[in-house]
TIRO-72038 format. One line per field, with one value per residue (C-alpha): residue number from 1; residue in three letters; x, y, z. Coordinates in nm, 4 decimals, always signed. Example, Ala and Ser with C-alpha at 12.3 -4.5 7.8 and 13.67 -1.06 7.14 Angstrom:
// TIRO-72038
resi = c(1,2)
resn = c(ALA,SER)
c1 = c(+1.2300,+1.3670)
c2 = c(-0.4500,-0.1060)
c3 = c(+0.7800,+0.7140)
This chain:
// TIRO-72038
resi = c(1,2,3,4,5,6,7,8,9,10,11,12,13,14,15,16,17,18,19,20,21,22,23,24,25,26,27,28,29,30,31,32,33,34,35,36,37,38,39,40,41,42,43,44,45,46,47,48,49,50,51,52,53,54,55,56,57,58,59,60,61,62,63,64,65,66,67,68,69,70,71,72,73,74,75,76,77,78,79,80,81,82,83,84,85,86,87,88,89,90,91,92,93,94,95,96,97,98,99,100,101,102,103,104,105,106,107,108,109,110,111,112,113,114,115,116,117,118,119,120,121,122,123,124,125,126,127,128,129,130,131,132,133,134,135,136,137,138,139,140,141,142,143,144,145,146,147,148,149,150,151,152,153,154,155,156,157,158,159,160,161,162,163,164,165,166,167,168,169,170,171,172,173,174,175,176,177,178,179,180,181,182,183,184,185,186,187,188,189,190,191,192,193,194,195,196,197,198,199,200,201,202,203,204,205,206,207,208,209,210,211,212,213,214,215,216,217,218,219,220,221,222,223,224,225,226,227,228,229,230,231,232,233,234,235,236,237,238,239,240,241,242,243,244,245,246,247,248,249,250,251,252,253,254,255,256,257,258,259,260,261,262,263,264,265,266,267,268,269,270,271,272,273,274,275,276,277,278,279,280,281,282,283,284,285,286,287,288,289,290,291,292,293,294,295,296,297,298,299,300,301,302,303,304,305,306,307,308,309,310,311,312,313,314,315,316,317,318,319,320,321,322,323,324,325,326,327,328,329,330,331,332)
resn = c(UNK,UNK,UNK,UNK,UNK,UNK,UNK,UNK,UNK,UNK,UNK,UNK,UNK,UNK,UNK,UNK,UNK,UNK,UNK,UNK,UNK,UNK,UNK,UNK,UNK,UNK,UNK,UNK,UNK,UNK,UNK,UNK,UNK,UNK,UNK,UNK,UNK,UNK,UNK,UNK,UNK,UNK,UNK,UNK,UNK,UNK,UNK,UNK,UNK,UNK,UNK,UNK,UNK,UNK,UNK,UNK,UNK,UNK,UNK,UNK,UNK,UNK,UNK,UNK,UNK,UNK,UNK,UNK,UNK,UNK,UNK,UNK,UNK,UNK,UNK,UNK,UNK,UNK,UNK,UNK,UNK,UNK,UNK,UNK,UNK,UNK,UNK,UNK,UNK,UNK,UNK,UNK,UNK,UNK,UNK,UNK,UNK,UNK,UNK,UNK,UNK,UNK,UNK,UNK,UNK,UNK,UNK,UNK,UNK,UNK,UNK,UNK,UNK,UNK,UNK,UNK,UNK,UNK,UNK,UNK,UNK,UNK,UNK,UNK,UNK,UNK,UNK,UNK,UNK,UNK,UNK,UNK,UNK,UNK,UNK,UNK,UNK,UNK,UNK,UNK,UNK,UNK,UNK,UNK,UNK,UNK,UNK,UNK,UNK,UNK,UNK,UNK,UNK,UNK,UNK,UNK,UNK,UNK,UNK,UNK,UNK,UNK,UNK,UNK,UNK,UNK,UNK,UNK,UNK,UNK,UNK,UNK,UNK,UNK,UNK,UNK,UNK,UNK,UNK,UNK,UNK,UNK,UNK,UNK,UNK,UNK,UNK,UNK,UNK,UNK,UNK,UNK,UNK,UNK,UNK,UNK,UNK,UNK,UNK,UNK,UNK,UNK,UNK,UNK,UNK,UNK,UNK,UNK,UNK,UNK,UNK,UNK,UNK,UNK,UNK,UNK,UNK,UNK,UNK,UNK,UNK,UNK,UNK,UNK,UNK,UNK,UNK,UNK,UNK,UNK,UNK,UNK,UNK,UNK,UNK,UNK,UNK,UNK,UNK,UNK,UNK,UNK,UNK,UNK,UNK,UNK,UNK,UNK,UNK,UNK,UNK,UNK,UNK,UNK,UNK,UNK,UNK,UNK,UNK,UNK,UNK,UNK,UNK,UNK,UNK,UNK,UNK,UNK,UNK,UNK,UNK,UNK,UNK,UNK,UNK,UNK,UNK,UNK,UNK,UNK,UNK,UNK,UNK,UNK,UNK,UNK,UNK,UNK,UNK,UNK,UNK,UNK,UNK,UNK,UNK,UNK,UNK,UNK,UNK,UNK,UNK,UNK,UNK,UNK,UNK,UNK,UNK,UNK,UNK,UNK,UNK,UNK,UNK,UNK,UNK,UNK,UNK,UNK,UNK,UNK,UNK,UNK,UNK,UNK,UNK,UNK,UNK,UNK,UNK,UNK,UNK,UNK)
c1 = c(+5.0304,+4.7457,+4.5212,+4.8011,+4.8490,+4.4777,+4.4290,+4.7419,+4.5737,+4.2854,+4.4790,+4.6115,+4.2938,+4.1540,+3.8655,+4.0388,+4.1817,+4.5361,+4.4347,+4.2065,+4.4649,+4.5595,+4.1724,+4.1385,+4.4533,+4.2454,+3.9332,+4.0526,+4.2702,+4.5425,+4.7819,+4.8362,+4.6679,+4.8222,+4.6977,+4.7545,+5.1380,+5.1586,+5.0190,+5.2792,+5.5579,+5.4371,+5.4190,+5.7436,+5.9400,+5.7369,+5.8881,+6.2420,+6.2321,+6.1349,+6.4571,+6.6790,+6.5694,+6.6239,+6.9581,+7.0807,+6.9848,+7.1719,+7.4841,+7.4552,+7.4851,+7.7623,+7.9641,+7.9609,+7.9157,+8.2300,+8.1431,+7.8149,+7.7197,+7.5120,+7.2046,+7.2399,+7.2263,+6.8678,+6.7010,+6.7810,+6.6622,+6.3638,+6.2741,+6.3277,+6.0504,+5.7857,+5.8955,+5.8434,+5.5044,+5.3729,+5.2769,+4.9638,+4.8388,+4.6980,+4.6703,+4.5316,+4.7069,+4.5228,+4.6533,+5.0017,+5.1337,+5.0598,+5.1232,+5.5095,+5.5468,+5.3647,+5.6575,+5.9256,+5.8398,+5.8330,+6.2106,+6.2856,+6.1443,+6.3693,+6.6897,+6.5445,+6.5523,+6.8779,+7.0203,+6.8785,+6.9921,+7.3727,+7.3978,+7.2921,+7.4453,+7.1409,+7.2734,+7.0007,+7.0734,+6.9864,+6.6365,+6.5599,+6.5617,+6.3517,+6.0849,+6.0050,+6.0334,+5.8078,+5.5656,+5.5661,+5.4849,+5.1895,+4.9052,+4.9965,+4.9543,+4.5901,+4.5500,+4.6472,+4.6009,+4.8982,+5.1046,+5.4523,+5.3669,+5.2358,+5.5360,+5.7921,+5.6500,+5.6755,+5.9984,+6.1070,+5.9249,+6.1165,+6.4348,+6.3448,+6.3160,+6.6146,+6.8495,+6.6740,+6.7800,+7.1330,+7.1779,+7.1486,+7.2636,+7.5322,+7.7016,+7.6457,+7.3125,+7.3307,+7.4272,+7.1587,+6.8706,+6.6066,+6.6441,+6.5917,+6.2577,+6.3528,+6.1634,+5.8354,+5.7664,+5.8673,+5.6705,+5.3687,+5.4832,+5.4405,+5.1244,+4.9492,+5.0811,+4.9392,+4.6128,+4.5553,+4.6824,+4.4578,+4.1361,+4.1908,+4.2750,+3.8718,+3.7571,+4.0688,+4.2839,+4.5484,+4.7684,+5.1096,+4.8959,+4.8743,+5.2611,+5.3637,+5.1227,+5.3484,+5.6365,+5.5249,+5.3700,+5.6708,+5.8754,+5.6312,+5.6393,+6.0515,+6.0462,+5.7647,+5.9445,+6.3269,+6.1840,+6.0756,+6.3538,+6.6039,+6.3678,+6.2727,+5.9423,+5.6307,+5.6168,+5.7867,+5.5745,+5.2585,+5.3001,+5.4536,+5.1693,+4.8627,+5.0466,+5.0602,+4.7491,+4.5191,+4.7366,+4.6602,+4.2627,+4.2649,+4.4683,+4.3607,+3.9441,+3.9186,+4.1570,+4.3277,+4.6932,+4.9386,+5.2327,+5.1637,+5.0517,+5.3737,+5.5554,+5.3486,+5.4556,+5.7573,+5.7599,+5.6140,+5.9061,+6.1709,+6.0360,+5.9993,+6.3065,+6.4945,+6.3272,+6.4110,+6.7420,+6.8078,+6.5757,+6.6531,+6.9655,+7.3014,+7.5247,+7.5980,+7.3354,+7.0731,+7.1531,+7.1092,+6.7656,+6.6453,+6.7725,+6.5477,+6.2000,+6.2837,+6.2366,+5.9806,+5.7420,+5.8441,+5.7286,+5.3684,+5.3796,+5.4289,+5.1545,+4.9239,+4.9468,+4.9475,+4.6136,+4.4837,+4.5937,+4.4239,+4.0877,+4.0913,+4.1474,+3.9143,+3.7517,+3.3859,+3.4316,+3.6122,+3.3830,+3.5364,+3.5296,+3.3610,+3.1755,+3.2966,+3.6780,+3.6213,+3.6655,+3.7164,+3.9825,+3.6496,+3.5674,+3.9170)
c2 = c(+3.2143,+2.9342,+3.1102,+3.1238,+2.7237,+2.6479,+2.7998,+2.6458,+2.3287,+2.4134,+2.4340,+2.1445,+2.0120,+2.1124,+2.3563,+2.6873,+2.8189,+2.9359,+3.2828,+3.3645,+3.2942,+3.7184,+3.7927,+3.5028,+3.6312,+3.9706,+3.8129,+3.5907,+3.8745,+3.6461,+3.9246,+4.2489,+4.5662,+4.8697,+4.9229,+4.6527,+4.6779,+5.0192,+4.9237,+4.6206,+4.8110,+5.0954,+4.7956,+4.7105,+5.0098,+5.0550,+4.7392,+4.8179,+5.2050,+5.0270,+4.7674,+5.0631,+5.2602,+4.9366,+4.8840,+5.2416,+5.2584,+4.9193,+5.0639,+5.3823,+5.2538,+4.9721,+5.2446,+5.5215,+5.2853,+5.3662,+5.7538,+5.7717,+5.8097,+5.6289,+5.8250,+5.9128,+5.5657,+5.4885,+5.8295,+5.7723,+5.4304,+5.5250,+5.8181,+5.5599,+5.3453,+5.5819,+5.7719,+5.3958,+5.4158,+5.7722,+5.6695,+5.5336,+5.8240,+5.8831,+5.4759,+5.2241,+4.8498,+4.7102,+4.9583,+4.8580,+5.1564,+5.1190,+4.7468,+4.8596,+5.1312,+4.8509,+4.5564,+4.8389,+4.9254,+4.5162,+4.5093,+4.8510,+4.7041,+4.3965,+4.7176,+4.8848,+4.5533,+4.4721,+4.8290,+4.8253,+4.4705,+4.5834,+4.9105,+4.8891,+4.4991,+4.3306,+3.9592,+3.9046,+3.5658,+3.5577,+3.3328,+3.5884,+3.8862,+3.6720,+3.5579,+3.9103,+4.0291,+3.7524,+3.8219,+4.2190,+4.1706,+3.9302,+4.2223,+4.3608,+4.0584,+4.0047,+4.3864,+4.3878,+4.0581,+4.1120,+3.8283,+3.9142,+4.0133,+3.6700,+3.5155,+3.7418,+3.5842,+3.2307,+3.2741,+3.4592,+3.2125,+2.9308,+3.0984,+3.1790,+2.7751,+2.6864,+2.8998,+2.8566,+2.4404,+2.5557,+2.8271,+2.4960,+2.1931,+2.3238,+2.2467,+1.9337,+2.0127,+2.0302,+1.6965,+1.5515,+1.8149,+1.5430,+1.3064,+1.5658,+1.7254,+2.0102,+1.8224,+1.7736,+2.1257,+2.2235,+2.0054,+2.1264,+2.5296,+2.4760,+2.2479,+2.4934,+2.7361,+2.5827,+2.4576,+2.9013,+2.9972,+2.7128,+2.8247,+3.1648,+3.1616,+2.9546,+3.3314,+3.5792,+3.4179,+3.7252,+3.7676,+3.5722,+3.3607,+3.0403,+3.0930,+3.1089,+2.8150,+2.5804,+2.7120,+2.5925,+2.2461,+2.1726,+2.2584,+2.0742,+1.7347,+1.8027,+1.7738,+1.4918,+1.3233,+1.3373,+1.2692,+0.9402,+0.8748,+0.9006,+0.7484,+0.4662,+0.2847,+0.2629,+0.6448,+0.8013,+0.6032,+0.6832,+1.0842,+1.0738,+0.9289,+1.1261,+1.4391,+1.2874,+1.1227,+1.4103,+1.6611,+1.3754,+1.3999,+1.7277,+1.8607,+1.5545,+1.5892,+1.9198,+2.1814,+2.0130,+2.1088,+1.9344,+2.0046,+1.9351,+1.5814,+1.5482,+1.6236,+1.4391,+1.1134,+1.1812,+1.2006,+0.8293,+0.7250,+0.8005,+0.6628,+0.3403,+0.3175,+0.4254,+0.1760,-0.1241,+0.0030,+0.0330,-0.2858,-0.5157,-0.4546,-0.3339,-0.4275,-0.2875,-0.5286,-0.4134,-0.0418,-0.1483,-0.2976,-0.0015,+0.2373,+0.0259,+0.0246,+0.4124,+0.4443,+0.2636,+0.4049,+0.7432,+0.6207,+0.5275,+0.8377,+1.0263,+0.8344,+0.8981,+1.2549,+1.3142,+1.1481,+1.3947,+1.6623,+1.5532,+1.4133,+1.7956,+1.9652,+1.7948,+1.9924,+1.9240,+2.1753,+2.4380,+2.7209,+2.9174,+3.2791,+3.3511,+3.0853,+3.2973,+3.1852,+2.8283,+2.6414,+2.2709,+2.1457,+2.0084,+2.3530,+2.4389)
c3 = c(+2.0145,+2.0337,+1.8523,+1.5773,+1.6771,+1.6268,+1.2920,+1.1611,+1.2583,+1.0959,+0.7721,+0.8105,+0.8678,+0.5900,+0.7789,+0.6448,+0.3142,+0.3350,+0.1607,+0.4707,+0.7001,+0.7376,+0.7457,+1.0331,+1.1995,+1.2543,+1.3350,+1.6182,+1.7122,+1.7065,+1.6486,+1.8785,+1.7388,+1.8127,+2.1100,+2.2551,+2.1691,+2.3166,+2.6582,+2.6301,+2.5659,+2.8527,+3.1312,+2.9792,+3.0403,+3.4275,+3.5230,+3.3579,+3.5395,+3.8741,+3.8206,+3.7334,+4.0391,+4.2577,+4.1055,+4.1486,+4.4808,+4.5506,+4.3323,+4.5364,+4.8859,+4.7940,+4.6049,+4.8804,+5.1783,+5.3847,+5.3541,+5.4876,+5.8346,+6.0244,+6.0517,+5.6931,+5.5642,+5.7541,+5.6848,+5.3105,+5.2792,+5.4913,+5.2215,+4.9377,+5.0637,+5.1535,+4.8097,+4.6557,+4.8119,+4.6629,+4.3222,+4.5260,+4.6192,+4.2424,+4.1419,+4.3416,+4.3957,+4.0913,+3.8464,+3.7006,+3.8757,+4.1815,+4.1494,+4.0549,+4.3129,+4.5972,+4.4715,+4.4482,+4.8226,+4.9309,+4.8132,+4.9376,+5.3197,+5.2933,+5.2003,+5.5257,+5.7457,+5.6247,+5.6863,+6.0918,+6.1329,+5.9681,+6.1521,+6.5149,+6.4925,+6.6630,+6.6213,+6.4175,+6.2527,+5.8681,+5.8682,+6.1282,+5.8339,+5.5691,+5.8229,+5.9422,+5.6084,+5.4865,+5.8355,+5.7252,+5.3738,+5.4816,+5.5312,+5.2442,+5.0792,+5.2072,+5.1049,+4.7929,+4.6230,+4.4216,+4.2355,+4.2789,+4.6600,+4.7117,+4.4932,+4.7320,+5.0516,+4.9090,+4.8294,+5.1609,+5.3315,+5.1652,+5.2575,+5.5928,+5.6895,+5.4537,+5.6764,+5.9945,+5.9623,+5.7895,+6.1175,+6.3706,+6.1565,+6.0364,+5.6899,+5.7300,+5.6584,+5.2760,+5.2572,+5.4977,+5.3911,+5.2452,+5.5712,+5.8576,+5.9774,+5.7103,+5.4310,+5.6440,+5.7056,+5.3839,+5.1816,+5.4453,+5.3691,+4.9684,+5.0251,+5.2298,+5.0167,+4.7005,+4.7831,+4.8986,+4.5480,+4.3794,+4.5915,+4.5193,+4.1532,+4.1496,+4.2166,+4.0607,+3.8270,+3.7976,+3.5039,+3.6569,+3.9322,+3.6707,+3.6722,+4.0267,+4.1009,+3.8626,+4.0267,+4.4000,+4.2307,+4.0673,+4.4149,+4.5647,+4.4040,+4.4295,+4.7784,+4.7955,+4.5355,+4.6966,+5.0327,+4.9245,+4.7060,+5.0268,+5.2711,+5.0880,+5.3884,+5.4013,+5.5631,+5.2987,+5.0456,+5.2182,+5.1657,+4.8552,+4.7213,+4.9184,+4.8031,+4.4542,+4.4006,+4.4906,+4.3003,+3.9817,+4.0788,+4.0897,+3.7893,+3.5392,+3.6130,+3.7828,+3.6172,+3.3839,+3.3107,+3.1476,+3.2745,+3.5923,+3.5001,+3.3290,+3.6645,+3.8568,+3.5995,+3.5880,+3.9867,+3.9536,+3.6910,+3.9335,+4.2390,+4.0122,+3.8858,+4.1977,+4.3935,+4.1815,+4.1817,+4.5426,+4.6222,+4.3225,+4.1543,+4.2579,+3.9396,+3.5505,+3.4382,+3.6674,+3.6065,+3.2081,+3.3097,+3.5034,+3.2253,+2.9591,+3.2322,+3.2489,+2.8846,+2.8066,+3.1423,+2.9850,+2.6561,+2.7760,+3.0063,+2.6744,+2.4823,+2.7700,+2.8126,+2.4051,+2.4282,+2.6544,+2.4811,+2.1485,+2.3949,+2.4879,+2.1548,+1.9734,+1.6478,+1.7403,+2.0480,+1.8506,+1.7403,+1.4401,+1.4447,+1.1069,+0.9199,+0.5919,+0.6607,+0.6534,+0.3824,+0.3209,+0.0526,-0.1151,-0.2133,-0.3506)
């Protein structure tokens, strides 16, 4: 889809004819070939077969549930997951095969964990599922290298501290989650988290890797930015802004990426705003006042990052496919 993008800029721009645009579409292999779309549509139906197997294993056990014995129920998960695990006998972890059959048999461990914890009732406490799920899913992890293995243990890991503060706060704890130590550890979690993703995507930047890295920035800069939101000090302000101003540093000069700067000033916006209206103003008036500062900081913030875009898509670095295809209007 940029490649499609760029030429229809250079139309625009006057550095290609209109009639080459189906000869430059093939050049720039801007559109799938066959071949492509077949293996597309083959990963396609791998992932949907390993949903449907998922789901009718899930439909199975809640349908027939009260039927089956005890000793039934565990030796039939238990031959799910190592039959999960046989495609890799003939594909390794890096084929899309084996990468299915490897994240069918994560979920199908969690199914097995759950099934122990239900049947022999060990007063296992929820967190306690998701952090041993997350702990046994770690090797494979640093043995496989795959993206939705490392994007499971993120996300168990996550849940794992979420219910470990809800298990001993209470309910209470929803409404006090960004003012307890909760918010700390978190924010260190997705940090540490991020800056392993980052390091290793310098060296194997996987198809999916760019994705799940947004995904824990984003979460990231949530936390940072709520935690300084609701503990408005000099503490607060402090690590909001060494999270921030690295993350800035790092994504504007090093690897750039836009929407990440956008996050990151729109992180800054709030905590602006937020503070002059908790500090400042406490009336209709002020909340007018704060509402006009919001737009115009999102205005410049705007302005700012269209500049880089255009700073980094400038036509003097674009190399064009076929000097045949180009064209200026002066021609025409």
């Amino acid at each position: 889809m940029n490649k499609i993008y760029q030429l229809m800029q250079w139309i625009q721009q006057g550095h290609l004819n209109a009639k080459n645009l189906p000869q430059a579409l093939e050049v720039t292999h801007a559109v799938a070939s066959p071949a492509q779309q077949f293996i597309f549509w083959q990963r396609f139906l791998l992932i949907g077969g390993a949903f449907t197997f998922i789901s009718s294993v899930i439909f199975f056990f809640a349908f027939n549930w009260d039927d089956l014995g005890r000793l039934f129920k565990l030796a039939l998960v238990q031959f799910l997951f190592v039959l999960s695990l046989a495609p890799l006998l003939k594909f390794n972890a890096a084929h899309p095969v084996g990468q299915l059959a490897l994240g069918t048999a994560a979920l199908m461990l969690g199914a097995c964990l759950a099934l122990i914890g239900q049947t022999y009732q060990t007063g296992a406490d929820t967190y306690e599922l998701f952090l041993y799920w997350a702990v046994l899913l770690t090797p494979w992890l640093i043995l496989s290298q795959q993206v939705f293995i490392a994007f499971l243990v993120w996300l168990l890991s996550n849940l794992a501290l979420y219910l470990y503060h809800w298990h001993f706060s209470g309910l209470f704890f929803v409404f006090d989650i960004l003012a307890t130590t909760y918010t700390w550890q978190a924010l260190s979690l997705n940090l540490v988290f991020l800056i392993v993703l980052e390091t290793y995507a310098k060296f194997d930047n996987k198809f999916g890797l760019p994705s799940l890295i947004s995904a824990i920035f984003i979460y990231t800069v949530f936390l940072a930015t709520d935690f300084a939101l609701y503990n408005i000090n000099l503490t607060s302000f402090i690590v909001w802004l060494s999270i921030l101003s690295p993350s800035f540093y790092f994504y504007r000069y090093k690897k750039l990426n836009v929407l990440h700067l956008s996050v990151i000033l729109l992180s800054a916006i709030f905590y602006l705003n937020f503070y002059l209206a908790v500090k400042i103003f406490n009336d209709y008036l002020g909340a007018g006042f704060i509402s006009l500062i919001f737009f115009i900081t999102c205005f410049f913030a705007g302005r700012y990052l269209k500049n880089i875009y255009q700073l980094s898509n400038l036509p003097k670095n674009i190399v064009t496919p076929n000097a045949n295809l180009v064209e200026g209007r002066k021609h025409d």
